[in-house]
C-alpha positions, -999 to +999 in steps of 0.1 A: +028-004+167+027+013+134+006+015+104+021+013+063+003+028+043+015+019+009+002+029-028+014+014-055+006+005-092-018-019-098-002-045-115+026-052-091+001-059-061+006-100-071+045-090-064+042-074-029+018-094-015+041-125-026+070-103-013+050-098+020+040-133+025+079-144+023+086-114+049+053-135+072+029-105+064-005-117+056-030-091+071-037-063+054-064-042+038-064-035+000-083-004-017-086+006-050-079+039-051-066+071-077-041+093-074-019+123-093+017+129-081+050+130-104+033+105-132+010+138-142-013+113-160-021+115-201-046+126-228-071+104-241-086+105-272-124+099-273-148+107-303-126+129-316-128+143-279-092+149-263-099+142-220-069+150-195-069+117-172-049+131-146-063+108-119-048+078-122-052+043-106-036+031-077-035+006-052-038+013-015-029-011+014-026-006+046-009-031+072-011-026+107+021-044+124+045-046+157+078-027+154+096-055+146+078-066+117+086-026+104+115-030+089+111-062+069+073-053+059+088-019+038+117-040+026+095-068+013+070-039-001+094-019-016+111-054-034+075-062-047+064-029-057+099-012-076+103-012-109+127+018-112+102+043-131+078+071-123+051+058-105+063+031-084+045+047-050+052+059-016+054+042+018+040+064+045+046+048+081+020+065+110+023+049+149-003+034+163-019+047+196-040+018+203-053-013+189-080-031+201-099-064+187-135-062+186-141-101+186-122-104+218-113-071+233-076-078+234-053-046+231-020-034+218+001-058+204-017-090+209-048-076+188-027-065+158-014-104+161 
């Protein structure tokens, strides 16, 4: 069992979640988030004011899935989410210890579904 964590821009979250859904990926959690890495962020220009945004925003999702869905569930996110420039994301991919289903107790495997 292993756990994506994936950020990526905000306007290509329509693409990967279309991408995923073709892959058979439908559960996953979605955060807003913001982040600084390569892009460095920009100067805005406010009243005259100049303001270093160097947070920028991101999406976040995480998707918790078998090992056999690993493979096609970074292909599918990395077809949704590339557009070839700075600030396309990163894929971080963490295993899974346990899993268990609070509705029904199942564990492992059968709880991530």
């Amino acid at each position: 069992m292993k756990l994506i964590t994936a950020i990526i821009q905000p306007h290509k979250l329509t693409d990967v979640k279309a991408s995923l859904a073709k892959a058979g990926v439908t559960k996953m959690t979605v955060s807003n988030v913001l982040g600084a890495g390569q892009q460095k962020g920009y100067d805005e220009n406010y009243r005259g004011v100049v303001h270093e945004v160097n947070l920028l925003k991101k999406v976040e999702l995480q998707i918790a899935v078998n090992d056999e869905y690993l493979e096609p569930t970074i292909k599918a996110i990395v077809e949704g989410a590339h557009t070839g420039k700075i600030g396309d994301g990163k894929i971080f991919v963490t295993t899974i210890d346990e899993t268990i289903r609070i509705r029904t107790g199942e564990r492992g495997k059968a709880a991530i579904g």
